[in-house]
C-alpha positions as CSV (number, residue, x, y, z in Angstrom):
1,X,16.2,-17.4,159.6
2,X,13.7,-18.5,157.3
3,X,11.8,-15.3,157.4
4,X,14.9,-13.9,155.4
5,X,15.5,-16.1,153.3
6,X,14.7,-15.2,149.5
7,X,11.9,-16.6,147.5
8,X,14.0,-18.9,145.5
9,X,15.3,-20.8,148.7
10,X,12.2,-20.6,150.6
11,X,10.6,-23.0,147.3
12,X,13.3,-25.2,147.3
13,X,13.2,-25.6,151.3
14,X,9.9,-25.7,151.6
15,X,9.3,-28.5,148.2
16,X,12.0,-30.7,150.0
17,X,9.7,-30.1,153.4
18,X,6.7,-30.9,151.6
19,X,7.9,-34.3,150.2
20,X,9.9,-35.2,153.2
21,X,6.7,-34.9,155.2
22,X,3.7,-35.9,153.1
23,X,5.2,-37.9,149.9
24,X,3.8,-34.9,147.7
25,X,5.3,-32.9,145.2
26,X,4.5,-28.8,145.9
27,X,2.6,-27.2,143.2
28,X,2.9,-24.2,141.6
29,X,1.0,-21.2,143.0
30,X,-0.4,-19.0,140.6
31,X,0.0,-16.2,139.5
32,X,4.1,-16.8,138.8
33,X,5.8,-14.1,140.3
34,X,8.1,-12.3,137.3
35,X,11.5,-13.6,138.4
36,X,10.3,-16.8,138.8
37,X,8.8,-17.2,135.2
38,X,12.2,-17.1,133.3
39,X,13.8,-19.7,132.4
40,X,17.1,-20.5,133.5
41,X,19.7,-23.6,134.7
42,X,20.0,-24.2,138.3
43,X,21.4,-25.9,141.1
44,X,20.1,-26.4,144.6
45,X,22.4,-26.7,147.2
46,X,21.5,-28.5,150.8
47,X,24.1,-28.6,153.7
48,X,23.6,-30.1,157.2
49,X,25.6,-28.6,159.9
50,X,27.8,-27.0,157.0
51,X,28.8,-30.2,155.6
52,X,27.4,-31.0,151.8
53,X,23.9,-33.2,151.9
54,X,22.9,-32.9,148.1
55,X,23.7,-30.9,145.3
56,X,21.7,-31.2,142.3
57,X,20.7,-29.1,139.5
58,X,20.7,-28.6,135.4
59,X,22.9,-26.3,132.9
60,X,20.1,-25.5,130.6
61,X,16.5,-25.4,131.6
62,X,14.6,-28.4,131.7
63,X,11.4,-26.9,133.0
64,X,8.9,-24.3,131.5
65,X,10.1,-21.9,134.3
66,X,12.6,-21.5,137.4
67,X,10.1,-21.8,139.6
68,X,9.7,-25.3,138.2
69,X,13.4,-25.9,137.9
70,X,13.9,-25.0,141.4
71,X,10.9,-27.3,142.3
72,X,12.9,-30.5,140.2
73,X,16.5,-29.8,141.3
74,X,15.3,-29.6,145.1
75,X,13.7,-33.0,145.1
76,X,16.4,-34.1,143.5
77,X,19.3,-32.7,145.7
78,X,17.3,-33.8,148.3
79,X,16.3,-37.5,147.5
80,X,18.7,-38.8,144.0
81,X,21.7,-37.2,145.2
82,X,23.7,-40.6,144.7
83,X,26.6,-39.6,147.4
84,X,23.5,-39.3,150.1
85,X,20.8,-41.0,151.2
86,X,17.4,-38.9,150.8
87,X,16.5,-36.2,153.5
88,X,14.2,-37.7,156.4
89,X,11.7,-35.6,158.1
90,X,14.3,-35.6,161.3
91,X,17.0,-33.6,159.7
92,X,14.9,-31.0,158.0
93,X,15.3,-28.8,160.9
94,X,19.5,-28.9,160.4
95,X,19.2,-27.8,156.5
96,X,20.3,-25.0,154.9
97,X,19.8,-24.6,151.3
98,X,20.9,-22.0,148.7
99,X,19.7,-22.1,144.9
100,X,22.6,-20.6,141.8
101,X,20.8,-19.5,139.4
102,X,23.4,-20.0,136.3
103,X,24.3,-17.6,133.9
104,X,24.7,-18.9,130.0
105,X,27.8,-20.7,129.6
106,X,30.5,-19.5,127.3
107,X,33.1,-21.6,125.4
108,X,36.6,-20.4,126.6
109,X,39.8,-21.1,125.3
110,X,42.1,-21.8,128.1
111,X,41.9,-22.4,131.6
112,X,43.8,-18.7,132.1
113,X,40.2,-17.5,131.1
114,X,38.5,-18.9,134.5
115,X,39.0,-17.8,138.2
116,X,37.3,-20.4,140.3
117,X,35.8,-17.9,142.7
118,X,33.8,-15.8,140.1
119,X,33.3,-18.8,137.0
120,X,32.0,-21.8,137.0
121,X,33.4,-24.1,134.9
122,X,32.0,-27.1,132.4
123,X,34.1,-29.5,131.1
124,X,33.1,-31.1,128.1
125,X,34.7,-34.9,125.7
126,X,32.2,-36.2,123.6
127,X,28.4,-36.8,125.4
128,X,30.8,-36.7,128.7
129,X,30.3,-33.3,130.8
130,X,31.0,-32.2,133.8
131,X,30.7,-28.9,135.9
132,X,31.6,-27.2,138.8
133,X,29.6,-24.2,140.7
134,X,31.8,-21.2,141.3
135,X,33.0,-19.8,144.9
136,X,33.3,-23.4,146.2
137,X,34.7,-23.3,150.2
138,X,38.0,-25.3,149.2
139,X,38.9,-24.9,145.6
140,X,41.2,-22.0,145.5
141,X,42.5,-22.4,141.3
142,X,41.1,-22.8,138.3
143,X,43.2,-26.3,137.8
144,X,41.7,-27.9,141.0
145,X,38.1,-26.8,139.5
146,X,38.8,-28.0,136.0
147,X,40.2,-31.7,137.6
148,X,37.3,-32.5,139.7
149,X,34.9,-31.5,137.1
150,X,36.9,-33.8,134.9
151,X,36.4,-36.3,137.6
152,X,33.1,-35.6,137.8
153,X,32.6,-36.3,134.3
154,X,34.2,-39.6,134.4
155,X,37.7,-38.3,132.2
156,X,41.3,-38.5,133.4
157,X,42.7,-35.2,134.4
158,X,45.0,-35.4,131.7
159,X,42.3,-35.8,128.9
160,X,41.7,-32.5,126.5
161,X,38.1,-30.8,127.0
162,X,36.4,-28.4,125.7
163,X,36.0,-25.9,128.5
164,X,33.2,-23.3,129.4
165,X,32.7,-20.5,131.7
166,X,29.2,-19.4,133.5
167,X,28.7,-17.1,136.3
168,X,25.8,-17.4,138.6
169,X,23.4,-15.5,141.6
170,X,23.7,-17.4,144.6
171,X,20.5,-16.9,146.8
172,X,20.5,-18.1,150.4
């Protein structure tokens, strides 16, 4: 499998190997190859026998590049995820990763607007934001989306948000 697997996935599986093993964040390799020299949001994804291990990742860019976004958001799925305890070198042969690569958001103006299997949403109240990926195994509405990224931004699904739509590329 991991002879298939796209570039973007096999620098986020092999920075979580890297770390898991040796304690060492993976560097770089010069030269950047094109699609990894934008800049972009994204998320890193890790499940373990199907089931969720860590999900981390940014809206904006944080990083210079994607290659270094993708190199941040996998150490961080893999080891500040707080619902999980950080990957150890025994699982890494269980993992499975996959990197979204997020589109830029747009403001909407109802939830009609989103369709949970082709937007992600981003709920936003004051500093308080929350998001959910798109094409999530489980959420089949737009009102399930926009709740639990309410929950996960700490508001009451009855509180008014500003809401945004973003699509993604999913690479696995």
């Amino acid at each position: 499998m991991a002879e298939k697997e796209h570039d973007f996935v096999k620098l986020a599986r092999e920075t979580v190997e890297e770390y898991a093993l040796t304690g060492k964040i993976k560097e770089v390799k010069e030269p950047i190859p094109p699609a990894l020299k934008k800049k972009a949001g994204v998320f890193v994804s890790i499940k373990k026998e199907g089931k969720l291990r860590g999900c981390i990742g940014t809206i904006q860019p944080t990083e210079e590049n994607i290659a270094r976004e993708i190199i941040s958001n996998a150490l961080s799925a893999a080891n500040r995820d707080p619902r999980f305890p950080p990957v150890r070198p025994d699982e890494l042969s269980k993992l499975e990763y996959s990197v979204d690569i997020l589109g830029e958001p747009e403001e909407i103006d109802s939830i009609e607007e989103l369709d949970p299997q082709k937007y992600g949403v981003i709920v936003e109240k004051g500093y308080r934001r929350g998001l959910l990926l798109p094409d999530l195994e489980g959420i089949a509405t737009a009102e399930e989306q926009v709740v639990i990224a309410k929950r996960k931004a700490g508001l009451s699904p009855e509180e008014e948000v500003k809401l945004y739509r973003f699509q993604v590329k999913r690479y696995k």
